[in-house]
DSSP file (Angstrom, degrees, kcal/mol; ACC not computed):
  #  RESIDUE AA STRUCTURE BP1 BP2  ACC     N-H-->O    O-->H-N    N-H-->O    O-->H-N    TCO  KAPPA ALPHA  PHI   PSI    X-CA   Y-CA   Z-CA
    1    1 A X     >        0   0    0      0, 0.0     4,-1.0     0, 0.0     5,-0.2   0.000 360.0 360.0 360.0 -45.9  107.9  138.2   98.8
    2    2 A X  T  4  +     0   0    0      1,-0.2     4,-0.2     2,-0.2     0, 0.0   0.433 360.0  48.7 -89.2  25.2  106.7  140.3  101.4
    3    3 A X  T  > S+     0   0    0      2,-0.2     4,-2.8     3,-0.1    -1,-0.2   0.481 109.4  55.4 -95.1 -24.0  102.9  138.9  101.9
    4    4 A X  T  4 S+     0   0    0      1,-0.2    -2,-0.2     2,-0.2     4,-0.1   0.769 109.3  49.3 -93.5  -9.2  104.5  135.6  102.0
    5    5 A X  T  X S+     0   0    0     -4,-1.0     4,-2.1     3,-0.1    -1,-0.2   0.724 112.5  48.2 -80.6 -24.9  106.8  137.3  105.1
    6    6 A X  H  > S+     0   0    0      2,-0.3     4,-1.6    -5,-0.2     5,-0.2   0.941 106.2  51.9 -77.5 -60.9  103.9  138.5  106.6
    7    7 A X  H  < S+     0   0    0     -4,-2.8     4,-0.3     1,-0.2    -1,-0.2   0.603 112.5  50.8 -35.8 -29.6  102.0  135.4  106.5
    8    8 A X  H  > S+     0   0    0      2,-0.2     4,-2.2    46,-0.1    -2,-0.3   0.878 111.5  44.3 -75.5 -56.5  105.1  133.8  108.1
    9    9 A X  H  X S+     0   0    0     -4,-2.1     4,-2.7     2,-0.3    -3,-0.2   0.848 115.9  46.7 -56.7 -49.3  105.4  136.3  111.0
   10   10 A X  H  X S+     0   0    0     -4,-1.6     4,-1.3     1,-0.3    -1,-0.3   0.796 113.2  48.0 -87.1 -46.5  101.8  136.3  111.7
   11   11 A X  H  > S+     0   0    0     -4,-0.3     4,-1.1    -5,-0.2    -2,-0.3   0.896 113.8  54.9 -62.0 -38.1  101.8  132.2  111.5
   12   12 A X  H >X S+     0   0    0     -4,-2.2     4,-1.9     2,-0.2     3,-1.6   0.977 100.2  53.4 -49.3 -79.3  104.9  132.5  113.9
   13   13 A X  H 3< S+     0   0    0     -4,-2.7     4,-0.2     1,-0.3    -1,-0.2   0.654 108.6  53.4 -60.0 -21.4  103.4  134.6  116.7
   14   14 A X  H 3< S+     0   0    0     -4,-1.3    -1,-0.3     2,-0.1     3,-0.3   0.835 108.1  48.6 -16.0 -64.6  100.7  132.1  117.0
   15   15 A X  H XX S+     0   0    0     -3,-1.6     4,-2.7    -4,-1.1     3,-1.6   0.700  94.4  71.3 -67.7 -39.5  102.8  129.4  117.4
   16   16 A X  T 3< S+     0   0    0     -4,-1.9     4,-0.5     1,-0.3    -1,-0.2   0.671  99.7  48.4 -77.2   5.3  105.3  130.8  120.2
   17   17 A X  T 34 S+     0   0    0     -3,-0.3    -1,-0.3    -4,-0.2    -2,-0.1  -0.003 114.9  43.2 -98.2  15.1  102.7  130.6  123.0
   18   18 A X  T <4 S+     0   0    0     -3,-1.6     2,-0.3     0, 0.0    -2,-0.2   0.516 142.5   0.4-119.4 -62.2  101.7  127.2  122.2
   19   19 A X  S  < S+     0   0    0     -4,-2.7     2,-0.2    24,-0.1    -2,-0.2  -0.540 107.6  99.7-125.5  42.4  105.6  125.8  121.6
   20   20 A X  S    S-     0   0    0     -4,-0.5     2,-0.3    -2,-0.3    10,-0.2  -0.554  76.4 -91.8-115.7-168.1  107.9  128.7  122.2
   21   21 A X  E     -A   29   0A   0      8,-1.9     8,-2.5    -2,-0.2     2,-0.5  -0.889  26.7-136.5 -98.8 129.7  110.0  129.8  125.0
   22   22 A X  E     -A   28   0A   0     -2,-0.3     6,-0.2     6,-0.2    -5,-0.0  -0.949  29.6-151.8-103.4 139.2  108.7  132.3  127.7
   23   23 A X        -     0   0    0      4,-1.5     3,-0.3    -2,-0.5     5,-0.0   0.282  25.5 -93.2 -71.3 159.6  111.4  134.8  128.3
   24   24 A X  S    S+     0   0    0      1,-0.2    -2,-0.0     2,-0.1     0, 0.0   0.771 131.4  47.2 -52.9 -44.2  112.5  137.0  131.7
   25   25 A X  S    S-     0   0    0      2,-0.1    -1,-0.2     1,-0.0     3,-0.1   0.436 125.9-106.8 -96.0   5.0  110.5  139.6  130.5
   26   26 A X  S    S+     0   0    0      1,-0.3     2,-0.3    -3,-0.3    -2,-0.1   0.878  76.8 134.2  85.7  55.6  107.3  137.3  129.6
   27   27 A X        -     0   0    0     -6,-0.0    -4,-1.5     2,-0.0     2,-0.7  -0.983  51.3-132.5-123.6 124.8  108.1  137.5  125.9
   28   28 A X  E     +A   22   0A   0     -2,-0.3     2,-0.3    -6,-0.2    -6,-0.2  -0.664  32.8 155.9 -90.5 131.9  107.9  134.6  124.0
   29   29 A X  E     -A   21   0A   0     -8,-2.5    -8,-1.9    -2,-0.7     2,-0.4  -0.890  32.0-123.4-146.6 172.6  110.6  133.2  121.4
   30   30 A X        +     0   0    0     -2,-0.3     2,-0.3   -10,-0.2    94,-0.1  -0.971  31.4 151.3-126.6 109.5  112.3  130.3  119.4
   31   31 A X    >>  -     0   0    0     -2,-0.4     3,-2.0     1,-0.1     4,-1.2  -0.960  32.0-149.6-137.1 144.5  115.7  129.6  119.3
   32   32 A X  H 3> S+     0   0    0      1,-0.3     4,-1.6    -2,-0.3    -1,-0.1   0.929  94.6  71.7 -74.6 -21.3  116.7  125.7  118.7
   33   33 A X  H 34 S+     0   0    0      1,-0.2     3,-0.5     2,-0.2    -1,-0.3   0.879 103.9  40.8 -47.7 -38.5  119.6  125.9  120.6
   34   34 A X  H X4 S+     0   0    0     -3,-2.0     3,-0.7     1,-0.2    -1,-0.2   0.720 104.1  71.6 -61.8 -34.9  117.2  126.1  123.4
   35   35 A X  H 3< S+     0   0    0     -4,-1.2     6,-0.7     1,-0.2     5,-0.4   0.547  70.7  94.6   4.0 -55.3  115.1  123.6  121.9
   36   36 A X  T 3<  +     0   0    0     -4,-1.6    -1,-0.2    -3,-0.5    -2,-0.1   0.585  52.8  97.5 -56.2 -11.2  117.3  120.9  122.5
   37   37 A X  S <> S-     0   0    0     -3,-0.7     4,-2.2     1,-0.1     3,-0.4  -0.068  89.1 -99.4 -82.8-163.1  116.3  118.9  126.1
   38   38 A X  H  > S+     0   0    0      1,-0.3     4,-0.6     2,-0.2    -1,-0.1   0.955 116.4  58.8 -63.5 -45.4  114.5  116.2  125.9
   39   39 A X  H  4 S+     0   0    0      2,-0.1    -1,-0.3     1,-0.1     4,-0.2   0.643 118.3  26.4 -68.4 -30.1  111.0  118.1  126.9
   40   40 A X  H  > S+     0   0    0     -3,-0.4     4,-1.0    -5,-0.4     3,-0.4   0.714  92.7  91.8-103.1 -41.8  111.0  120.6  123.9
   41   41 A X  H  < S+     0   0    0     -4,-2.2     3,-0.3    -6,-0.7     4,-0.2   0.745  84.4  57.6 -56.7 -27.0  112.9  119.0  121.3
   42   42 A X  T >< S+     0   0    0     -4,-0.6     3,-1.3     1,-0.2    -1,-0.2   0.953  97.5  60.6 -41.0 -81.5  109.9  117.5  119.8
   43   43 A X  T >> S+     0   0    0     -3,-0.4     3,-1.5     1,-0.3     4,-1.3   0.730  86.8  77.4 -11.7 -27.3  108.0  121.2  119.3
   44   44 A X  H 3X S+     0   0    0     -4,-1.0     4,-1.7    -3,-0.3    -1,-0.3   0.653  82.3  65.0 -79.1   9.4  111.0  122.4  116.9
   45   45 A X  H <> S+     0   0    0     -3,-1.3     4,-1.9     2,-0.2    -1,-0.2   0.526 104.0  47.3-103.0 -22.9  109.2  120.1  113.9
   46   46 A X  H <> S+     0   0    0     -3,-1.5     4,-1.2    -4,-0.2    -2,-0.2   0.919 114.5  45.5 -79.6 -41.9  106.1  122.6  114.1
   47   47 A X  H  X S+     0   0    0     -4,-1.3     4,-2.2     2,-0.2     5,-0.4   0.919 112.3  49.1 -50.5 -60.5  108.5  125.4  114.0
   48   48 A X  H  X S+     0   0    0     -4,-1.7     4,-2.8     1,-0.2     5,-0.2   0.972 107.7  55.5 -54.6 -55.7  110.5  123.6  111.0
   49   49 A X  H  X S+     0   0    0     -4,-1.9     4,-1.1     2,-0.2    -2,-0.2   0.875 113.8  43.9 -46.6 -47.3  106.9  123.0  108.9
   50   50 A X  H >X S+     0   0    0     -4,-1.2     3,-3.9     2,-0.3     4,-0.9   0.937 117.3  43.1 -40.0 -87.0  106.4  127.2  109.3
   51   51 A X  H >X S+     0   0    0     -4,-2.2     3,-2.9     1,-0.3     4,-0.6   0.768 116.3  49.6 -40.5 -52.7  110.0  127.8  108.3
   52   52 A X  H 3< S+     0   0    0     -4,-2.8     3,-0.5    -5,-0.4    -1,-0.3   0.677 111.7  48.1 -48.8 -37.0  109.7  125.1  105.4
   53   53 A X  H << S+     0   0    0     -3,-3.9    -1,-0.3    -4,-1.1    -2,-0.2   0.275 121.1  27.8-143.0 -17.3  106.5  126.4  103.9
   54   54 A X  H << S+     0   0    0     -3,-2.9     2,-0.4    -4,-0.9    -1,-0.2   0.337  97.9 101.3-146.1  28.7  107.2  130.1  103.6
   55   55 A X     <  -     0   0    0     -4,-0.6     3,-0.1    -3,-0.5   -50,-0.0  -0.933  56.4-159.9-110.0 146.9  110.8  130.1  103.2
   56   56 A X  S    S-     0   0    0     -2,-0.4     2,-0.3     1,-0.2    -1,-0.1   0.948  75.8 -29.2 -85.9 -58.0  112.4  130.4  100.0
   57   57 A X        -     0   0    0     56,-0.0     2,-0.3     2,-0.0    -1,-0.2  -0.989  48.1-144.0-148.1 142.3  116.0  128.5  101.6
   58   58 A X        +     0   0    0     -2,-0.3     2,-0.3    -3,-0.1    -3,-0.0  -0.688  15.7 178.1-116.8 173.6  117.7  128.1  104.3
   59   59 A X        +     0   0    0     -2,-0.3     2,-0.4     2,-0.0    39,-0.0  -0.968  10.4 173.6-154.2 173.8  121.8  127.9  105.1
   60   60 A X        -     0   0    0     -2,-0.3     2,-0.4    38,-0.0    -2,-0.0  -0.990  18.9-136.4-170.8-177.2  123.7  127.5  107.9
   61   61 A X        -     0   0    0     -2,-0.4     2,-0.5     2,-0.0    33,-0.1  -0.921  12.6-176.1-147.4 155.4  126.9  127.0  109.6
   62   62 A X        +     0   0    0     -2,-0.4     2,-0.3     2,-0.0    -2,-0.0  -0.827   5.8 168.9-153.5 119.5  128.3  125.2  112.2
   63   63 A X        -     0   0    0     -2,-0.5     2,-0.4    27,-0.1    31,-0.0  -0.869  37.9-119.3-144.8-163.0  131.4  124.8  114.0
   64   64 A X     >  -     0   0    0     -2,-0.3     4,-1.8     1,-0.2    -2,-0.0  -0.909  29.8-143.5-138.9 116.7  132.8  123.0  117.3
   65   65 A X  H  > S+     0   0    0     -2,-0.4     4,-1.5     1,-0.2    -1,-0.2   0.855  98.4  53.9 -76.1 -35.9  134.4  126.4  119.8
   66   66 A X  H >> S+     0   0    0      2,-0.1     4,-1.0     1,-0.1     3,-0.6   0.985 105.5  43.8 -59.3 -44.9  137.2  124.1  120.9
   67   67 A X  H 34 S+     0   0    0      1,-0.2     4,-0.5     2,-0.2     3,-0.5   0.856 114.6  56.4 -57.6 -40.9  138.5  123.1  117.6
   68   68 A X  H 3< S+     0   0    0     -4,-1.8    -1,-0.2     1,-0.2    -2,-0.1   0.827 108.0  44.9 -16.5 -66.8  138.1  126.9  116.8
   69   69 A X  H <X S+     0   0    0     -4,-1.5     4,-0.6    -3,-0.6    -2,-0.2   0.398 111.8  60.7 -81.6  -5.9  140.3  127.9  119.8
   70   70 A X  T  < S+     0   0    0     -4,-1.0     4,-0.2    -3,-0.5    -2,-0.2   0.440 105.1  43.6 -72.3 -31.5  142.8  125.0  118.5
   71   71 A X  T  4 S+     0   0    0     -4,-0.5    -2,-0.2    -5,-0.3    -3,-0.1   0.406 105.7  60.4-117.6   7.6  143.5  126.3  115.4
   72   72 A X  T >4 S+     0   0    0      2,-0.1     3,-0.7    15,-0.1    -2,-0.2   0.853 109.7  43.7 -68.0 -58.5  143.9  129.7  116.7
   73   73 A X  T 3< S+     0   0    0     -4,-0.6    -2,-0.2     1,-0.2    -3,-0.1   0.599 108.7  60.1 -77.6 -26.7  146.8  128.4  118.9
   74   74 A X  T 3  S+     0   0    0     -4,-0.2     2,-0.3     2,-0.0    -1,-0.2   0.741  88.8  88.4 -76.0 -28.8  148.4  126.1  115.8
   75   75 A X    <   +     0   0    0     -3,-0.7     2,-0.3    -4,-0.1     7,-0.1  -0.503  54.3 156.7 -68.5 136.3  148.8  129.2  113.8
   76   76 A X        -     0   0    0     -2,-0.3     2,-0.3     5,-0.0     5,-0.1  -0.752  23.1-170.1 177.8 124.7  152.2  131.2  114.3
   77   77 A X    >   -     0   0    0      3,-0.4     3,-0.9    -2,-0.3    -2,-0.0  -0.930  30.3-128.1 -91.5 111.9  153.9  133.5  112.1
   78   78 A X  T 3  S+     0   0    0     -2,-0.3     2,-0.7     1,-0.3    -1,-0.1  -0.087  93.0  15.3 -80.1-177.4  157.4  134.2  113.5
   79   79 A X  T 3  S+     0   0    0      1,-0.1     2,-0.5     0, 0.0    -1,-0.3   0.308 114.7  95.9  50.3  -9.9  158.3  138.0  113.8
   80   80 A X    <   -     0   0    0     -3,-0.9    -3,-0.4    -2,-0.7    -1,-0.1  -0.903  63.4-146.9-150.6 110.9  154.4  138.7  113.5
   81   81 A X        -     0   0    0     -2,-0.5     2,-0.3    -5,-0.1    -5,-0.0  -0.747  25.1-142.3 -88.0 159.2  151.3  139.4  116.1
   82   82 A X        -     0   0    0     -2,-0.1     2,-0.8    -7,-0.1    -7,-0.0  -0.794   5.2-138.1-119.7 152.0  148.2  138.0  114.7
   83   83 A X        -     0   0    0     -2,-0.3     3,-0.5     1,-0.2     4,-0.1  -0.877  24.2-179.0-134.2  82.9  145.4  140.1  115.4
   84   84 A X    >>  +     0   0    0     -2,-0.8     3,-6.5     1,-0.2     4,-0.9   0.647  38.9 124.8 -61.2 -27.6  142.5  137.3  116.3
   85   85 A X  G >4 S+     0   0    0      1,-0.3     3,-1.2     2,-0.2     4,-0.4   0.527  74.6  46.1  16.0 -74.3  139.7  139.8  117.0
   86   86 A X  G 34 S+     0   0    0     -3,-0.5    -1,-0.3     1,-0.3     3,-0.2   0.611 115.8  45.7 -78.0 -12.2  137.5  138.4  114.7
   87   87 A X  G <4 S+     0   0    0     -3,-6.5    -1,-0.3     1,-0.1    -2,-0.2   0.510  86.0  85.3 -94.3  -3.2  138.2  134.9  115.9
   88   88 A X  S << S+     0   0    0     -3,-1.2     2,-0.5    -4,-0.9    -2,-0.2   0.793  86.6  56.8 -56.4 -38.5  137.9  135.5  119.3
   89   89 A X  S  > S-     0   0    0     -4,-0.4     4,-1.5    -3,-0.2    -1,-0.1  -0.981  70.7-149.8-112.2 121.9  133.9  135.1  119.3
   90   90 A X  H  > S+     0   0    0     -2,-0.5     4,-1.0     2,-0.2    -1,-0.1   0.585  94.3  48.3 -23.3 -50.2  132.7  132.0  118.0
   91   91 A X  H >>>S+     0   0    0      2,-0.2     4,-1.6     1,-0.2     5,-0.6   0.911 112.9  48.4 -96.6 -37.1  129.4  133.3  116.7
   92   92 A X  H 3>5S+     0   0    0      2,-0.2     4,-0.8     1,-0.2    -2,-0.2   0.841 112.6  52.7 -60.7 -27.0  131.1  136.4  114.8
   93   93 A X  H 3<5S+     0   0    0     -4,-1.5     4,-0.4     1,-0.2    -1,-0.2   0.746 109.6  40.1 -56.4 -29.9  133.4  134.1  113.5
   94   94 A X  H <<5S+     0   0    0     -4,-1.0     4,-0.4    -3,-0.6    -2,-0.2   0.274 111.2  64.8 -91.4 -18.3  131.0  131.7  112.2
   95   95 A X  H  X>S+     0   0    0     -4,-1.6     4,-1.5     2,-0.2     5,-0.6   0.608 113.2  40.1 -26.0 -66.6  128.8  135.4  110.9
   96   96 A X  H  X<S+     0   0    0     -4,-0.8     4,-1.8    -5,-0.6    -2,-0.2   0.972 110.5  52.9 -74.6 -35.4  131.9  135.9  108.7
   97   97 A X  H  >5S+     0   0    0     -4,-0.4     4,-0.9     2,-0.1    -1,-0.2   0.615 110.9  41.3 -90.0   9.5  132.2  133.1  107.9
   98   98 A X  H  >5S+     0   0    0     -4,-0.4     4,-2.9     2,-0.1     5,-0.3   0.835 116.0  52.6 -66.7 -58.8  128.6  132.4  106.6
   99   99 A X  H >X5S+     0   0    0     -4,-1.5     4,-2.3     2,-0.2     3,-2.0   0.920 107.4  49.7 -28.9 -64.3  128.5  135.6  105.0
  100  100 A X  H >X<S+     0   0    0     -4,-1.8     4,-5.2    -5,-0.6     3,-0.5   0.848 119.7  38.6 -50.9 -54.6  131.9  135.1  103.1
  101  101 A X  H 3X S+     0   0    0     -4,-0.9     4,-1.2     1,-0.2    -1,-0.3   0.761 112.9  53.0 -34.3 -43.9  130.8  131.7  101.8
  102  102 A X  H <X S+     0   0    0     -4,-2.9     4,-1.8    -3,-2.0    -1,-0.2   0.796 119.8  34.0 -88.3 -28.5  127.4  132.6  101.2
  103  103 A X  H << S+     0   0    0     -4,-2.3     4,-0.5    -3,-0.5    -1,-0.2   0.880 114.1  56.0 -86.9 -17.6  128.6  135.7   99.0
  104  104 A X  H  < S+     0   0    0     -4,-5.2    -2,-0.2    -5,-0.3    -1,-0.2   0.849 119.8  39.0 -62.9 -26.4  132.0  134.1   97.4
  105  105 A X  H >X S+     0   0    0     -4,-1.2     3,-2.0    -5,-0.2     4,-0.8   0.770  83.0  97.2-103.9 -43.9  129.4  131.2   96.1
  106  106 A X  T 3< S+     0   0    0     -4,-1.8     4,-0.3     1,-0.3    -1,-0.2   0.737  75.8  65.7 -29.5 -48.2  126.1  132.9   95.0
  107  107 A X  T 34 S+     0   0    0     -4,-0.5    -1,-0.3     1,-0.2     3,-0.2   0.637  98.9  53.7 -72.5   0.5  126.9  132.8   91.6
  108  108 A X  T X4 S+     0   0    0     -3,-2.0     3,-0.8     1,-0.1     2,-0.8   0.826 113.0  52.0  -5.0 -72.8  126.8  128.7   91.9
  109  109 A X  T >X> +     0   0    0     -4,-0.8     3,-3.3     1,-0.3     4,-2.0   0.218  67.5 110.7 -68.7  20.6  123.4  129.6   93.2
  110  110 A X  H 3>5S+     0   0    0     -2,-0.8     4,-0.7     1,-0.3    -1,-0.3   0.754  82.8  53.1-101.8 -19.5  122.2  131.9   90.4
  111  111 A X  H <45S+     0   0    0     -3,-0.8    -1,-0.3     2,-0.2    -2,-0.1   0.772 117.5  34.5 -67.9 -14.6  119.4  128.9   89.6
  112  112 A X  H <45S+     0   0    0     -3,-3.3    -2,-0.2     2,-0.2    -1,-0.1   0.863 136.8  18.1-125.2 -55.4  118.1  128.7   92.9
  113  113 A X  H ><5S-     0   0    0     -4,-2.0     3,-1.0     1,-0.2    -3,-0.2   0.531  82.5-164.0 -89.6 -14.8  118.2  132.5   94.2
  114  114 A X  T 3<< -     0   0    0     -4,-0.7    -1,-0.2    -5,-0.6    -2,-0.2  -0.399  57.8 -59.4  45.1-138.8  118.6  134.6   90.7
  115  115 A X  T 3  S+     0   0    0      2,-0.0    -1,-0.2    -5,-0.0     2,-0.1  -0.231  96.6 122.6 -84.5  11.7  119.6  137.9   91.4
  116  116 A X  S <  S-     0   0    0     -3,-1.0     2,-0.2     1,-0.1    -3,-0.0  -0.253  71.3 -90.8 -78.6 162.8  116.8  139.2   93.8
  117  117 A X        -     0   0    0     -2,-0.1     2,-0.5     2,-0.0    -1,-0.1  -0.604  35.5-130.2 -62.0 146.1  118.0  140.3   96.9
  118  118 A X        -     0   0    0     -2,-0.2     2,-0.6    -3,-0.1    -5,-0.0  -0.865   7.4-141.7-135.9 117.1  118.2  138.3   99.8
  119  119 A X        -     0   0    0     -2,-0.5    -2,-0.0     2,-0.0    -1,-0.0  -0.389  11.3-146.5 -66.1  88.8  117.0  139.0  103.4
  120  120 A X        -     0   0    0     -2,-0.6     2,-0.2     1,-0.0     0, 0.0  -0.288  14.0-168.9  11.1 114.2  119.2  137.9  106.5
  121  121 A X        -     0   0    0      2,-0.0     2,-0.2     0, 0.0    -2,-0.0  -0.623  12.2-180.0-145.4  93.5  116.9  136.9  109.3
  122  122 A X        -     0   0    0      1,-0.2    -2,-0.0    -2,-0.2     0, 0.0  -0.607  20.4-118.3-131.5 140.4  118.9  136.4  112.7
  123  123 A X        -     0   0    0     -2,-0.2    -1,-0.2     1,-0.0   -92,-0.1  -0.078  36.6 -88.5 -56.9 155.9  117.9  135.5  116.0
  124  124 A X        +     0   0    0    -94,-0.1   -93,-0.0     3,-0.0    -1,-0.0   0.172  62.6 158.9  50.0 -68.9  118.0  137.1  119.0
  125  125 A X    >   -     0   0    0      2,-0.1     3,-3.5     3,-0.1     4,-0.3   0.292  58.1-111.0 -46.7 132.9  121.5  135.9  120.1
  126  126 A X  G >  S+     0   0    0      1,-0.3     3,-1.1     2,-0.1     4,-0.3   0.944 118.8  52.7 -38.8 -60.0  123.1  138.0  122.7
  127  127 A X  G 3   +     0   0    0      1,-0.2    -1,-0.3     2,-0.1     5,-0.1   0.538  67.9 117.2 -58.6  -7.0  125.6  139.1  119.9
  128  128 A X  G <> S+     0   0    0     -3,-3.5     4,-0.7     2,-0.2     3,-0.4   0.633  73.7  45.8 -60.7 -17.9  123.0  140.0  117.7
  129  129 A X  H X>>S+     0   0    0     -3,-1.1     3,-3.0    -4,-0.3     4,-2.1   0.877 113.1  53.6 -67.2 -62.6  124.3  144.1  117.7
  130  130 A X  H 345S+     0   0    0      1,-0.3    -1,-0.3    -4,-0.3    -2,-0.2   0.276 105.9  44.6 -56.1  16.1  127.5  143.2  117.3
  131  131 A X  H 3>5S+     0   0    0     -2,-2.0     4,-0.5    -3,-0.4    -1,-0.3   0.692 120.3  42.7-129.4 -32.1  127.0  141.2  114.5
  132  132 A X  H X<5S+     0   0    0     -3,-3.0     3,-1.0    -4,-0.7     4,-0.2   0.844 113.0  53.4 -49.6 -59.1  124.6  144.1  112.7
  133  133 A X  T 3<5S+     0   0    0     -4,-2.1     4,-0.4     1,-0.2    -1,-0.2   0.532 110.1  49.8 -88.4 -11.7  127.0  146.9  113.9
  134  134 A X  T 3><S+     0   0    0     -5,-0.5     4,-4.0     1,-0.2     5,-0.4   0.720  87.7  86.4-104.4 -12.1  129.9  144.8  112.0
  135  135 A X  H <X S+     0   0    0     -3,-1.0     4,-1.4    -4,-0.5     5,-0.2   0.820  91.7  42.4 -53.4 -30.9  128.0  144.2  108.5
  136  136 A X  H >> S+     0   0    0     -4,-0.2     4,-1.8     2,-0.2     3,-0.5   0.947 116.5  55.6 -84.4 -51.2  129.0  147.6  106.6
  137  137 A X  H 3> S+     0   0    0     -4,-0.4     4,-0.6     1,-0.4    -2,-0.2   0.920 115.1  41.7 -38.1 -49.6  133.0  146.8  108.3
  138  138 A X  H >X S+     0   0    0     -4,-4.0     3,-1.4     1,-0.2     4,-0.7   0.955 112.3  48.2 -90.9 -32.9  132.7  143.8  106.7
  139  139 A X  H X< S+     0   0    0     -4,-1.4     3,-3.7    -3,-0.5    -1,-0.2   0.968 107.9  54.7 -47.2 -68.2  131.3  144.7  103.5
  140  140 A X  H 3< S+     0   0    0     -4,-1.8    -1,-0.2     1,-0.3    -2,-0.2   0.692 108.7  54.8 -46.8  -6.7  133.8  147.5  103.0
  141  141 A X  H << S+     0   0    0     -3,-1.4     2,-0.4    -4,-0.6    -1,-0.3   0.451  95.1  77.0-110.6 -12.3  136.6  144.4  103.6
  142  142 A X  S << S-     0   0    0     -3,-3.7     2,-0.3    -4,-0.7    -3,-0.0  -0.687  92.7 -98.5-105.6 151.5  135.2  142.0  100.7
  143  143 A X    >   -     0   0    0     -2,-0.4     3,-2.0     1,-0.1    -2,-0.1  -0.601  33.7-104.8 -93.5 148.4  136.0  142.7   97.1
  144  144 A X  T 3  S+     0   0    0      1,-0.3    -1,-0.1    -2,-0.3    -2,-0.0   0.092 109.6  69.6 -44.4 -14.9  133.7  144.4   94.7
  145  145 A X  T 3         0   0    0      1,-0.1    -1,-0.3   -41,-0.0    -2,-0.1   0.650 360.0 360.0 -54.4 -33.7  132.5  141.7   92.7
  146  146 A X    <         0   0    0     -3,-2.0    -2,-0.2    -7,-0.1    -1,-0.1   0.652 360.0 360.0 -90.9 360.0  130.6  140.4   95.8
């Protein structure tokens, strides 16, 4: 597993000077959201062959930040503050909720993943401590079968 990360990384850093993003600090990187005008969105199909080819699987998650903040505001418990924290950010909310899915479910997955361990691999993203800094909190919060 790890030569075939290594092979990836190494195929990667190639790539982002031909079809990446150059940076403030004149570092180049890939994130698709950025990806998306009209002028790049081709390039992300060399990036997907990489990822395809030395990735085991992918998942992902997606949700829509008004509908989020909609269903915040629909909830009410009389007598009772609700303590939104963790819904408050969009991408930690959608972090938690990948995790939770990803761990409630695994044993579904036990053909496709076995029992090996399985590497994370996260962008970038402005939130990216906070989302690091929040993994043992949220471990310690999920029950012990997962």
């Amino acid at each position: 597993m790890s030569e075939n990360w290594a092979q990836f990384s190494v195929e990667w850093e190639k790539m982002l000077p031909k079809w990446g993003l150059l940076d403030n600090q004149g570092n180049y990187h890939f994130h698709f959201g950025e990806m998306t005008t009209p002028e790049r969105i081709s390039n992300i199909g060399f990036f997907l062959d990489t990822l395809y080819r030395h990735s085991l699987g992918f998942i992902s998650i997606k949700i829509n930040k008004n509908d989020l903040k909609r269903a915040r505001a629909r909830i009410f418990v009389p007598n009772m503050n609700i303590d939104w924290a963790y819904a408050e950010d969009p991408y930690f909310f959608t972090f938690r909720a990948l995790m939770g899915m990803f761990y409630q479910s695994r044993g579904e997955m036990k053909d496709y993943f076995s029992e090996e361990k399985i590497d994370f691999i996260f962008d970038n993203h402005i939130n990216k401590n906070i989302l690091v800094s929040s993994w043992d909190e949220y471990l310690s919060n999920v029950p012990a079968e997962l």
